[in-house]
Every structure is written in C-alpha cells, then in structure tokens.
DODREN-139037 format. One record per residue (C-alpha): x, y, z; residue number from 0. Coordinates in pm, 1 decimal. Example, Ala and Ser with C-alpha at 12.3 -4.5 7.8 and 13.67 -1.06 7.14 Angstrom:
2
+----------+----------+----------+-----+
!        u !        v !        w ! num !
+----------+----------+----------+-----+
!   1230.0 !   -450.0 !    780.0 !   0 !
!   1367.0 !   -106.0 !    714.0 !   1 !
+----------+----------+----------+-----+
END
This chain:
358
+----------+----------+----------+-----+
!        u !        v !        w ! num !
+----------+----------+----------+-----+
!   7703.3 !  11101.6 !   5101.0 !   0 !
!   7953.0 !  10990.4 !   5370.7 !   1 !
!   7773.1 !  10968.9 !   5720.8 !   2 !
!   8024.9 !  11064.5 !   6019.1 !   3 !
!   8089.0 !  10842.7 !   6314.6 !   4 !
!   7894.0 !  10888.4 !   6614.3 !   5 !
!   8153.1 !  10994.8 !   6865.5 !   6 !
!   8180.6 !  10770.9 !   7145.0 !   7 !
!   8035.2 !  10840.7 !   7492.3 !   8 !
!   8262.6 !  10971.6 !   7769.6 !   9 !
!   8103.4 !  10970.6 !   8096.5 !  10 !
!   8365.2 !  11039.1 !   8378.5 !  11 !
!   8264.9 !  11038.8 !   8796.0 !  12 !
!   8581.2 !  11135.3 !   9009.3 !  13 !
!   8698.8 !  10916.0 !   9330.5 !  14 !
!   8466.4 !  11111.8 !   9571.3 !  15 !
!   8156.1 !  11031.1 !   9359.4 !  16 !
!   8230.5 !  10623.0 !   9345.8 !  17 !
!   7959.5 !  10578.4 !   9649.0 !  18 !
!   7673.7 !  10702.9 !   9412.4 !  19 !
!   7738.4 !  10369.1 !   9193.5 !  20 !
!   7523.9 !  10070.0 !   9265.4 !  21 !
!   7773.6 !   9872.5 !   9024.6 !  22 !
!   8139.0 !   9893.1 !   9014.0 !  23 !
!   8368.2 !   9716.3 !   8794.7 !  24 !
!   8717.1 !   9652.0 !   8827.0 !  25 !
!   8893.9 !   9532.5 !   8517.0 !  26 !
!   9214.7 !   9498.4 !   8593.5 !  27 !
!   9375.9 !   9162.1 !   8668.7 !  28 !
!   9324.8 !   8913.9 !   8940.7 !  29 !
!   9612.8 !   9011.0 !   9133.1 !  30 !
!   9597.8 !   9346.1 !   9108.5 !  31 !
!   9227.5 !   9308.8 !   9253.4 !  32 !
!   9317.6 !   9056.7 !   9494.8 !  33 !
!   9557.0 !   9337.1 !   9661.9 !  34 !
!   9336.5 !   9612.7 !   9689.0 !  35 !
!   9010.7 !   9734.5 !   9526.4 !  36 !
!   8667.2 !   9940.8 !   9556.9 !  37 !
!   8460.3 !   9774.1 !   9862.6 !  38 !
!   8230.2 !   9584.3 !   9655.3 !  39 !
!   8308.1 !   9622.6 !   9306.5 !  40 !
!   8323.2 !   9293.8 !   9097.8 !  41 !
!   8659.5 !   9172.3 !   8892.5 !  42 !
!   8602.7 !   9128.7 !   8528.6 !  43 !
!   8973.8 !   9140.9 !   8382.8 !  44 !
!   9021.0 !   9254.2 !   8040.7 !  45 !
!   9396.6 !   9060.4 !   8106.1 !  46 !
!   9460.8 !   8814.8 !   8307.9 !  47 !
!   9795.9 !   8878.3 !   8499.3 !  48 !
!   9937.3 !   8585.6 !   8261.6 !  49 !
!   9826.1 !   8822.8 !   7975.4 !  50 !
!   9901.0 !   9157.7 !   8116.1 !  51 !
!  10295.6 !   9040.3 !   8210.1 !  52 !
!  10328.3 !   8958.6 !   7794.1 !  53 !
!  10223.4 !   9259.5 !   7701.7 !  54 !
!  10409.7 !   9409.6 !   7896.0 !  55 !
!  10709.0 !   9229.8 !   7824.8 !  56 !
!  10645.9 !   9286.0 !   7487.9 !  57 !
!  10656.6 !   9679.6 !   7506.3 !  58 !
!  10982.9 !   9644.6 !   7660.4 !  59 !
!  11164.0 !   9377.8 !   7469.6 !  60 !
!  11031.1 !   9515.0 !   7084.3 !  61 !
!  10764.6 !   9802.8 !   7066.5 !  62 !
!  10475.0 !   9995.5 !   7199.8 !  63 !
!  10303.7 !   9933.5 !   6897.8 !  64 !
!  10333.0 !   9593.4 !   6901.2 !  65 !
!  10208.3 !   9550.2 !   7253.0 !  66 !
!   9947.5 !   9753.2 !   7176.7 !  67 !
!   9794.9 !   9523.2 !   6865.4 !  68 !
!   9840.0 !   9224.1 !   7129.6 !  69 !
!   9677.2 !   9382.6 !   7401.8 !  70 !
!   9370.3 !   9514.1 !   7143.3 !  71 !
!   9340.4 !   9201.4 !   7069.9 !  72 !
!   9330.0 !   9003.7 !   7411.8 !  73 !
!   9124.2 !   9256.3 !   7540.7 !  74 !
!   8853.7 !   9270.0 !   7232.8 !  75 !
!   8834.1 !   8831.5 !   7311.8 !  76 !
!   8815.5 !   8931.6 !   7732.1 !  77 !
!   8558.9 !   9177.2 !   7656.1 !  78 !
!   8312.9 !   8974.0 !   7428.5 !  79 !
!   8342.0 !   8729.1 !   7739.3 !  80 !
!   8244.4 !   8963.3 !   8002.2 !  81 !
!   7944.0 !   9067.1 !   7775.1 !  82 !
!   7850.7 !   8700.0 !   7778.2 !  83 !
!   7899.8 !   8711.3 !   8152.6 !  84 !
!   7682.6 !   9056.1 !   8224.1 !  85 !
!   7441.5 !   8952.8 !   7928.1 !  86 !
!   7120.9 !   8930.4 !   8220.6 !  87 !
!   7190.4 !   9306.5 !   8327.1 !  88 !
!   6865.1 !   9529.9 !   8255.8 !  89 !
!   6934.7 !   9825.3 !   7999.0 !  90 !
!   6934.1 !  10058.1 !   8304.1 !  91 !
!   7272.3 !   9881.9 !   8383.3 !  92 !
!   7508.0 !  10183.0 !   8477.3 !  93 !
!   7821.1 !  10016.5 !   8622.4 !  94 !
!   8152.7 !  10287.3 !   8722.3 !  95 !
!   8415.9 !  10095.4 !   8519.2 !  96 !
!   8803.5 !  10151.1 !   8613.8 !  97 !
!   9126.6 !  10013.6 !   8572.6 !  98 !
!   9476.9 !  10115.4 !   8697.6 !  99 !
!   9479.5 !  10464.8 !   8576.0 ! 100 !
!   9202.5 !  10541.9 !   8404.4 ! 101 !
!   9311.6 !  10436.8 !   8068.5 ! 102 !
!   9293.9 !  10145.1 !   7753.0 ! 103 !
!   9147.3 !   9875.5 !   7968.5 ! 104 !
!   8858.6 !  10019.0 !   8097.1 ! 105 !
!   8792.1 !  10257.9 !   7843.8 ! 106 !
!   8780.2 !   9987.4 !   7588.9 ! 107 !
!   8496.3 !   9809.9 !   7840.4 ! 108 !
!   8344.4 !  10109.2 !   7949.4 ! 109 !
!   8282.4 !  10215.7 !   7478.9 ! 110 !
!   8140.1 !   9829.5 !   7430.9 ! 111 !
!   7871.7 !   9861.4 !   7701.2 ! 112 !
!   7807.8 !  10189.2 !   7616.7 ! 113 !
!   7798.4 !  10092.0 !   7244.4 ! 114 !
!   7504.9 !   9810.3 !   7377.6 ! 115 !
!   7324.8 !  10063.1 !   7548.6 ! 116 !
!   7425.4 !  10049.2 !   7894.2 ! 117 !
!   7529.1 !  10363.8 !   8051.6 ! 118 !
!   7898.8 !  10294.0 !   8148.9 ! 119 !
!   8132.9 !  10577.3 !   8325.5 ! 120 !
!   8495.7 !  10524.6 !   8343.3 ! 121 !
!   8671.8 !  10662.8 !   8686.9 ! 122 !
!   8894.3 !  10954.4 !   8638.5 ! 123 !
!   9270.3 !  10835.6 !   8703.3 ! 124 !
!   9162.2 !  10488.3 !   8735.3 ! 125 !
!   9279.5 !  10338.0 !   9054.0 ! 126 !
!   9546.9 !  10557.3 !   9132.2 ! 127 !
!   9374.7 !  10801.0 !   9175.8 ! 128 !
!   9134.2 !  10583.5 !   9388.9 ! 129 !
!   9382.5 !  10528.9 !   9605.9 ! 130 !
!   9507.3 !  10842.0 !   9670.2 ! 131 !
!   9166.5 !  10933.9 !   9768.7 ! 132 !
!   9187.3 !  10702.8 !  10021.8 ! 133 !
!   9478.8 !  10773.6 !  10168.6 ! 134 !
!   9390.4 !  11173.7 !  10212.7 ! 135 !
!   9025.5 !  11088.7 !  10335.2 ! 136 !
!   9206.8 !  10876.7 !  10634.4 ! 137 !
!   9391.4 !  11140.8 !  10691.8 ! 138 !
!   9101.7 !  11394.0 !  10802.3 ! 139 !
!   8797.8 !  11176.6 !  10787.5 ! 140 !
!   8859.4 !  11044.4 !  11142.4 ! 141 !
!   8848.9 !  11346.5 !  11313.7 ! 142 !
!   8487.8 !  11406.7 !  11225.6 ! 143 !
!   8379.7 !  11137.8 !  11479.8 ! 144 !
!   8301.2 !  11126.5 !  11840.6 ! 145 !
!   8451.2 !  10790.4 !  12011.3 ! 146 !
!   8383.6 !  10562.0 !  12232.3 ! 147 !
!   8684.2 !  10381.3 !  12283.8 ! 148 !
!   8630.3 !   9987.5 !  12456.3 ! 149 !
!   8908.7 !   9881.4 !  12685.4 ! 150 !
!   8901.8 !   9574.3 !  12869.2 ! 151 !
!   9166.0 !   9312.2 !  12956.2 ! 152 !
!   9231.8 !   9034.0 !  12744.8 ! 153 !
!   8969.0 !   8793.2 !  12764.5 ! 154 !
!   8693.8 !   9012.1 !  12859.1 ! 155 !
!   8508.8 !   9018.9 !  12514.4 ! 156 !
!   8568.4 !   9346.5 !  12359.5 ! 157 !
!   8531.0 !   9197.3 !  12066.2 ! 158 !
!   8163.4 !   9073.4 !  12153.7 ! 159 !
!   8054.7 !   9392.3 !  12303.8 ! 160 !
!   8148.8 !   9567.8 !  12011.4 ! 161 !
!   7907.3 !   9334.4 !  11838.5 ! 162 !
!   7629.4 !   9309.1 !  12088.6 ! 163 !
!   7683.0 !   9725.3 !  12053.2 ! 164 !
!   7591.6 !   9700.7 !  11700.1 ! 165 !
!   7296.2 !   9468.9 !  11764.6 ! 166 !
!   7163.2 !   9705.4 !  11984.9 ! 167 !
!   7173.9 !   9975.9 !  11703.3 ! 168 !
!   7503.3 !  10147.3 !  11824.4 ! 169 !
!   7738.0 !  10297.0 !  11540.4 ! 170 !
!   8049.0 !  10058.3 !  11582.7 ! 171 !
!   8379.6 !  10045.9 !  11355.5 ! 172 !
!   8504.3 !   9660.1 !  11412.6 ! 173 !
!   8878.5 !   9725.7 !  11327.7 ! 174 !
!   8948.1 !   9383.8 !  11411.1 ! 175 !
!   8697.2 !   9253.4 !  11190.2 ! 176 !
!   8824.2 !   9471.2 !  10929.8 ! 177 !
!   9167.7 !   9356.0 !  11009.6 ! 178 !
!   9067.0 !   8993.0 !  11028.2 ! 179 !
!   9258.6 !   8946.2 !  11328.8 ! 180 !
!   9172.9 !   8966.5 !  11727.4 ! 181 !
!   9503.0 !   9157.1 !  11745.9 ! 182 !
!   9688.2 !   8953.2 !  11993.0 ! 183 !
!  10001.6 !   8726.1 !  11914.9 ! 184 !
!   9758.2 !   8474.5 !  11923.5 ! 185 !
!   9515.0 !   8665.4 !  11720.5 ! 186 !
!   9520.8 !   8476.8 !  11357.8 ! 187 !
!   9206.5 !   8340.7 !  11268.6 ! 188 !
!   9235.6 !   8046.0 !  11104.0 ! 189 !
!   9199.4 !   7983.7 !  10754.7 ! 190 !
!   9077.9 !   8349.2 !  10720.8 ! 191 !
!   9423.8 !   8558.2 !  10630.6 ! 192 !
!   9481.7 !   8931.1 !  10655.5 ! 193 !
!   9343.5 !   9132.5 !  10382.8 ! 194 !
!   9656.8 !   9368.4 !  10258.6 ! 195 !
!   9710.3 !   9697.1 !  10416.9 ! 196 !
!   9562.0 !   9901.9 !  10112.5 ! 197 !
!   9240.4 !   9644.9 !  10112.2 ! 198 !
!   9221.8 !   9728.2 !  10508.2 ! 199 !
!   9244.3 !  10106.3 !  10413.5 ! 200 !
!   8984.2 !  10069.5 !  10174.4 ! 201 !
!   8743.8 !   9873.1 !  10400.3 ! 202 !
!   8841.6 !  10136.1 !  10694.9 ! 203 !
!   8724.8 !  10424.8 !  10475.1 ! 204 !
!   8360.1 !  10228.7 !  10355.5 ! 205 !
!   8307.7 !  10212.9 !  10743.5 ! 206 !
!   8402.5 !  10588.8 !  10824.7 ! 207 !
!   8203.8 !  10730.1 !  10550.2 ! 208 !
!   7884.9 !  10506.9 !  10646.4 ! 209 !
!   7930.1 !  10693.6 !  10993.9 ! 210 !
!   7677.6 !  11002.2 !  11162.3 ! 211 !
!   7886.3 !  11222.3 !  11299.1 ! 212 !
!   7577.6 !  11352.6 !  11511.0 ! 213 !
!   7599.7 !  10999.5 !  11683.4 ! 214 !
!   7880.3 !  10845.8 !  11893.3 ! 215 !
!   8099.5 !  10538.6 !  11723.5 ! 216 !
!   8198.1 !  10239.6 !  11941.2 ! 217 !
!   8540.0 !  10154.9 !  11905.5 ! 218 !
!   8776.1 !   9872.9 !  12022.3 ! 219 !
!   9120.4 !  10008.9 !  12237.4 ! 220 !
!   9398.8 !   9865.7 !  11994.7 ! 221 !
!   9767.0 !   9912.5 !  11933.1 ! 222 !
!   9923.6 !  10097.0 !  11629.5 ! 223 !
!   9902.2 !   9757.7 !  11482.5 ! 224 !
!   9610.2 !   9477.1 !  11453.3 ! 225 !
!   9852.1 !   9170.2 !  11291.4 ! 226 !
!  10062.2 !   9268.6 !  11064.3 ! 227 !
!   9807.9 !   9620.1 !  10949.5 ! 228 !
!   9899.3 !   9968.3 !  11056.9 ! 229 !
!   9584.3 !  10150.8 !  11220.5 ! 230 !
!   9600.4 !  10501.2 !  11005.0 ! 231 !
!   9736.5 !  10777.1 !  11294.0 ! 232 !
!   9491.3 !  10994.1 !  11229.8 ! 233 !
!   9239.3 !  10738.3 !  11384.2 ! 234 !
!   9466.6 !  10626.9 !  11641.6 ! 235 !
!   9527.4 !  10981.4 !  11758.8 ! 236 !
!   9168.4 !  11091.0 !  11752.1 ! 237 !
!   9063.2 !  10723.9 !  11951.3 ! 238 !
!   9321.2 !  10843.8 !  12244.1 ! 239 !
!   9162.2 !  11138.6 !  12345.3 ! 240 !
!   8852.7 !  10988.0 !  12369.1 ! 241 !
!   8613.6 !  10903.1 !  12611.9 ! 242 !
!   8620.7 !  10520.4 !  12726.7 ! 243 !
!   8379.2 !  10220.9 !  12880.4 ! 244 !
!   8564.7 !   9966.2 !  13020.6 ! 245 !
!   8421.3 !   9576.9 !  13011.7 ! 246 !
!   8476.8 !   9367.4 !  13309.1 ! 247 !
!   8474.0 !   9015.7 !  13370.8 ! 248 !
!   8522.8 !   8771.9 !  13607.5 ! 249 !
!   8838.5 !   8571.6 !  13615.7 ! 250 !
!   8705.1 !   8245.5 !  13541.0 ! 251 !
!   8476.0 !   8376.5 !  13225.3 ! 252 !
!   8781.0 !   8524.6 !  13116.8 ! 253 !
!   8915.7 !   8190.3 !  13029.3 ! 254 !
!   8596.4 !   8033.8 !  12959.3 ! 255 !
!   8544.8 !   8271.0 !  12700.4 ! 256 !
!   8948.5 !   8256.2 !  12559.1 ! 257 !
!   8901.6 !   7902.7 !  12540.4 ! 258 !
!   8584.7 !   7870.7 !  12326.1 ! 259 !
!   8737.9 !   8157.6 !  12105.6 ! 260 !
!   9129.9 !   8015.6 !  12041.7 ! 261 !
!   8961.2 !   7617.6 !  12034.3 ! 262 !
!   9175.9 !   7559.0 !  11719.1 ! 263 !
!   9499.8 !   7598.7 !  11941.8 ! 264 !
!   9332.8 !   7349.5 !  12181.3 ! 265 !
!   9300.3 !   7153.3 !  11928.7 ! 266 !
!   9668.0 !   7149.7 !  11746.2 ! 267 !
!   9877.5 !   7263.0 !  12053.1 ! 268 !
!  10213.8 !   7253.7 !  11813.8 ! 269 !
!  10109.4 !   7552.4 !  11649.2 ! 270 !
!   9987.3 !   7709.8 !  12012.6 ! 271 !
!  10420.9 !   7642.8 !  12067.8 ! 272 !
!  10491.6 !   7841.9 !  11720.4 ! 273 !
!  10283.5 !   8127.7 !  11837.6 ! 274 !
!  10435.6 !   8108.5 !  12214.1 ! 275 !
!  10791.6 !   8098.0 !  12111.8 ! 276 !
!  10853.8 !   8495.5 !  12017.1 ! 277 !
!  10784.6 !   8559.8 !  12410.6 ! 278 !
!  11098.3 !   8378.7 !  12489.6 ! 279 !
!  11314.0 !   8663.4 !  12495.6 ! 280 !
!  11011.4 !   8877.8 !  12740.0 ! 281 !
!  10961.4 !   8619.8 !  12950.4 ! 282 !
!  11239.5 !   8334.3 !  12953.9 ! 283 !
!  11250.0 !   8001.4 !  12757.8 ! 284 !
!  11224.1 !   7796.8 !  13106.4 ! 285 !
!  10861.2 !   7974.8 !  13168.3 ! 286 !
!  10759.2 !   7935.7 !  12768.1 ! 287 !
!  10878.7 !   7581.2 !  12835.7 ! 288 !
!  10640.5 !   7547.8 !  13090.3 ! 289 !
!  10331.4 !   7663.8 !  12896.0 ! 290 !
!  10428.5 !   7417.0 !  12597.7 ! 291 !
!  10418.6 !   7131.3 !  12853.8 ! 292 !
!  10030.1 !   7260.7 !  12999.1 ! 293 !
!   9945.1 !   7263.4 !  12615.1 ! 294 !
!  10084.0 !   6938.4 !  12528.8 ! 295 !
!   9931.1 !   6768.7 !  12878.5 ! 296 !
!   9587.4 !   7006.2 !  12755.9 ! 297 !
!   9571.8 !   7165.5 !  13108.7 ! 298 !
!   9461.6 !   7447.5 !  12937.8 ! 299 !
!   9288.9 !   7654.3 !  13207.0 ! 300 !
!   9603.9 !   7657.7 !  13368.4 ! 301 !
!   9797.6 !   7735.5 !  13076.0 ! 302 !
!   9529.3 !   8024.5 !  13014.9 ! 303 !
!   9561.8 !   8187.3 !  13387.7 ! 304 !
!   9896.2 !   8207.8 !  13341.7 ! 305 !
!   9912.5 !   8359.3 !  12968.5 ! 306 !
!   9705.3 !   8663.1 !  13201.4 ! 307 !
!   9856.9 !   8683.7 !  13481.2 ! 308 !
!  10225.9 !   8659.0 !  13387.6 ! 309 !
!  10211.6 !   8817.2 !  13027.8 ! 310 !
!   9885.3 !   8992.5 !  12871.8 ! 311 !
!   9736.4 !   9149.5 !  13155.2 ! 312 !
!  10069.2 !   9301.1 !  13242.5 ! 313 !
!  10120.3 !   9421.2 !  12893.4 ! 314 !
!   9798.4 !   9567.8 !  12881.4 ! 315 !
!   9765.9 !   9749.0 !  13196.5 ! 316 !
!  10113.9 !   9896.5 !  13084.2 ! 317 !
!   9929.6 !  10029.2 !  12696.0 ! 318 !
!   9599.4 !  10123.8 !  12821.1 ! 319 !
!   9800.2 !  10377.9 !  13069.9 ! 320 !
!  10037.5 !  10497.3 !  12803.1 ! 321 !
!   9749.1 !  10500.9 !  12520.6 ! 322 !
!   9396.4 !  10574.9 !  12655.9 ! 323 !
!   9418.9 !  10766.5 !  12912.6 ! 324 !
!   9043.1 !  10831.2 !  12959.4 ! 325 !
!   9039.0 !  10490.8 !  13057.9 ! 326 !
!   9072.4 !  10591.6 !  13397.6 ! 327 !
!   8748.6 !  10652.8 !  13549.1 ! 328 !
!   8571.9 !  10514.1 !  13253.4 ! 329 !
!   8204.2 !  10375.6 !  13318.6 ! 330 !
!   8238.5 !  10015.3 !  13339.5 ! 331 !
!   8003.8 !   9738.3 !  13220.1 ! 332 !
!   8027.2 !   9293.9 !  13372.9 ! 333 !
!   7875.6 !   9121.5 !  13163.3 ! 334 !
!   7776.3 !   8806.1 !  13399.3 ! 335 !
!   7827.8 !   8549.6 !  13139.3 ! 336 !
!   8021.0 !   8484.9 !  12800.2 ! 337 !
!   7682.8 !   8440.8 !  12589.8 ! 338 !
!   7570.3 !   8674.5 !  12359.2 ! 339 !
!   7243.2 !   8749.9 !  12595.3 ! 340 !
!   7493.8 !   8879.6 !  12827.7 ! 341 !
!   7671.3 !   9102.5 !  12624.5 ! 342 !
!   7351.2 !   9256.3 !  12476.5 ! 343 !
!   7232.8 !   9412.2 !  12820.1 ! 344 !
!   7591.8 !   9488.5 !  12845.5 ! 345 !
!   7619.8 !   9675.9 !  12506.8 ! 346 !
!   7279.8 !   9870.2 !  12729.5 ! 347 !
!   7408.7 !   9950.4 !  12996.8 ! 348 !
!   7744.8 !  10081.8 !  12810.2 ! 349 !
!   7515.7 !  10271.3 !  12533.3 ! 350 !
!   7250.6 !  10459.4 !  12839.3 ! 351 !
!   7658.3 !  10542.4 !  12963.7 ! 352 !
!   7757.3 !  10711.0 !  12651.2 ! 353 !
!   7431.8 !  10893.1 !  12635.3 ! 354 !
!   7525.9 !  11060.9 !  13004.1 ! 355 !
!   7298.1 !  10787.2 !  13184.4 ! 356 !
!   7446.0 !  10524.2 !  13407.3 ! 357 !
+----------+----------+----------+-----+
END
C-alpha cells in the first residue's frame, strides 16, 4: 500500500499584513537587501549575488533548466546553512519569509522550516509587491496626520527640538534622521551615508504607520530634498498647510551650537573647501575664497557668521515664505542654551502651544 505525500504547507500574508510578524526574513541577496528591504527583517540569502549573477547567466547563455538544477542546488547547501544559523529559534518560530517576487527562493526556505516544524509564511508577490505597497501607502498615508511643522533658521536646533519633542512624549517623524542627513550642503554626516531612496521610503512608511492620528506629529520644515532623497509630495504638500512653531535662538548660540555639530569640518577644513565650492556660482569665487582662508586660519566663528548672514539665512527666509506659509505668526519657542536641558523645556513650551496653550 503506497502512502501519498503530505502536501506541503502554503501559508501566504499580503504586504498590508507584514506588521503582524515579529520575524521577517529576507532571502534574497546581499545587495538586493542592502538597497532596500522590510524595516527590520534579517538577510539570510539563499544566493549570494556572486551565485545569483551565474544562475542567471546561465538561463541566458544555455537553459532554464539548467539554471534551475544549479540554483536547486546552491540554494538546498544555503538553506541547510541558515538552519544551522536559526537552529536556537523555539518551535513557535513563525518568521514571514520573502524574496523578490514571491517565488523559488523563499518558497524553498519558507517548505524546509515548515517541514521542521516552524510555522513559515511566504509574502504574496515577494518584494515587488512590497514595494508597491509602499509607494501607494505614501501616497495617501500622509494625509491622515495633523502637523506641526518646526521652522527655525539654520543653526537654531531644529534638529534637537525635534528630539527633546520626542523625549517629552511628543509624536515626532525625524526625516532627517531617516534621511541620515541634516539637509544642508553641509549636511553629510560623516561616516554614516544615505540609506537609498527606496530604504528611506521604507523607513518613512514604519514611522507613519506607528503614528495616532488623534495626536499631533512634530515635524522638521525641509525642502523637497534632504541630501540626495526626495521627501514623497504627498508629505511635503500636507506639511505646507500646516500649522508651525518656530525655534529661536540667539546669534551667538547659533554658532556655538553649528560648531559643536559640523566639528569634523573644523577638524579637516579641506573637505569644509569641497563642500563650499558649489556656492561659487551664488555667491562669487572672491567671497568663497574668503571663507576657505577663515577655515584654513580656523577663525571659525567668523567663518560661521558669515555662512548666516551672507548665504543660509537669506536662503531660508526666501523657502520658509515660499513653503510654509503658516510660519508667519507661528508660536515661537528660545531655547536659552544649546544643551539638551534647554531644549526639553523648549520642546514644553512648544507642545502646551500645539495643545492651544501658550
């Protein structure tokens, strides 16, 4: 008596359901994860990229079928090492498993840990499908927000308030944390590079959907662009109507505070010169000149006046018109120092504004 094969288990979650997994597990290849991937999920590759570019040089140059038997069997070796690698996880282990679109790689994964006894489910459509999810929840998810958009000159710790705001139990999105950047031409942060626009999508859309829309969010005043990433429009347009609190400080804790955050151009003034030199055409080689020579010579607080008074403060006075216009009027908050002390009863006084107190 022949006994028939158990048929394998087929657990499937959509892209909208991903947030109900405590475990998610990428398996495509390192680059592919390196560009863009679930917040949080872990990379365990069923092909490297080395691997994945011969197979799939081999389904062009001879024949499906004989990429497929190499791929089976690269991916049966990967596999038995990922086992090895997830060996400690309980038998309540029930990881969303996904690969580009939803097909061989993580399906092959996804039958093995089922097979042990974990309780596996493969994403519909893979990442694809992932990522078009993202892309349509940025387009609508914004608007289900009330902001609170933070202007301030350059200098005046937006960036700080927006922290001390979430220290004081405020809802906050940090774009330029997101973005890794302070979104300034100077705005790089060393030895920390951009993530790529999808991963900055991705990361945008965790934040969103971790939002009450019964609460107001705390928002930075930024451009279309933080670095090199494009803010989605429908965020940008729904942060320009919105209500603002502007942060004020005084001149000289303007620079103070510039200073302790850009130290690394204080300390390697040649690459202060590389970031200087696109302003050439705005504001003449003579004056860029001139701030090269105050880095070199480490004058710095003079070097930092002028960046404000000749070039950002300008600029920004100029975008905060054009782009927030509820700026004007907005309740302001001075911080009276650059420490985080400060900020906190500033994040106060700018959280008893939102509610309607002043």
């Amino acid at each position: 008596m022949s006994i028939a094969p158990r048929p394998p288990v087929d657990r499937r979650a959509e892209p909208a359901e991903i947030a109900g997994f405590a475990d998610v597990i990428d398996v495509r290849s390192p680059a592919e994860f390196a560009e863009d991937h679930v917040p949080g999920a872990v990379n365990c590759p069923v092909l490297s990229d080395e691997e994945r570019a011969l197979v799939g040089t081999l389904h062009a140059t001879d024949s499906a079928f004989e990429a497929k038997k190499l791929g089976a069997s690269l991916i049966a070796s990967n596999i038995a090492g990922i086992v090895r690698r997830l060996r400690d996880r309980p038998r309540e282990f029930a990881p969303l498993v996904y690969c580009w679109r939803g097909g061989q790689r993580s399906r092959s994964l996804a039958h093995v840990m089922n097979e042990i006894g974990w309780r596996a489910t493969q994403l519909e459509g893979g990442y694809r499908a992932y990522r078009r999810h993202v892309v349509a929840q940025l387009e609508t998810l914004p608007a289900r927000y009330g902001y609170r958009v933070v202007c301030g000159l350059t200098g005046s710790g937006k960036s700080r308030l927006i922290a001390a705001l979430a220290g004081e139990g405020a809802q906050v999105v940090d774009l330029e944390g997101i973005a890794r950047h302070r979104g300034s031409l100077l705005g790089d942060l060393p030895g920390d590079p951009q993530p790529s626009q999808k991963m900055f999508e991705s990361l945008l859309l965790r934040a969103l959907q971790g939002l009450d829309p019964a609460r107001v969010v705390f928002v930075e005043s930024e451009s279309k662009k933080i670095g090199r990433l494009q803010v989605p429009e429908a965020l940008l347009g729904a942060m320009r109507g919105s209500p603002c609190v502007t942060v004020e400080l005084a001149r000289d804790l303007r620079i103070a505070l510039l200073r302790d955050e850009y130290a690394h151009f204080l300390d390697d003034p040649s690459l202060l010169a590389a970031r200087l030199a696109p302003l050439v055409p705005l504001r003449g080689r003579a004056t860029v000149e001139r701030w090269n020579a105050l880095a070199a010579a480490r004058d710095f607080d003079v070097l930092v006046g002028e960046l404000l008074d000749l070039h950002y403060d300008p600029v920004y006075a100029q975008s905060i018109e054009r782009n927030f216009p509820r700026s004007a009027g907005a309740a302001v908050v001075a911080p009276e120092g650059i420490d985080e002390a400060a900020y906190r009863k500033a994040a106060q006084r700018a959280i008893a504004a939102a509610s309607g107190g002043r």
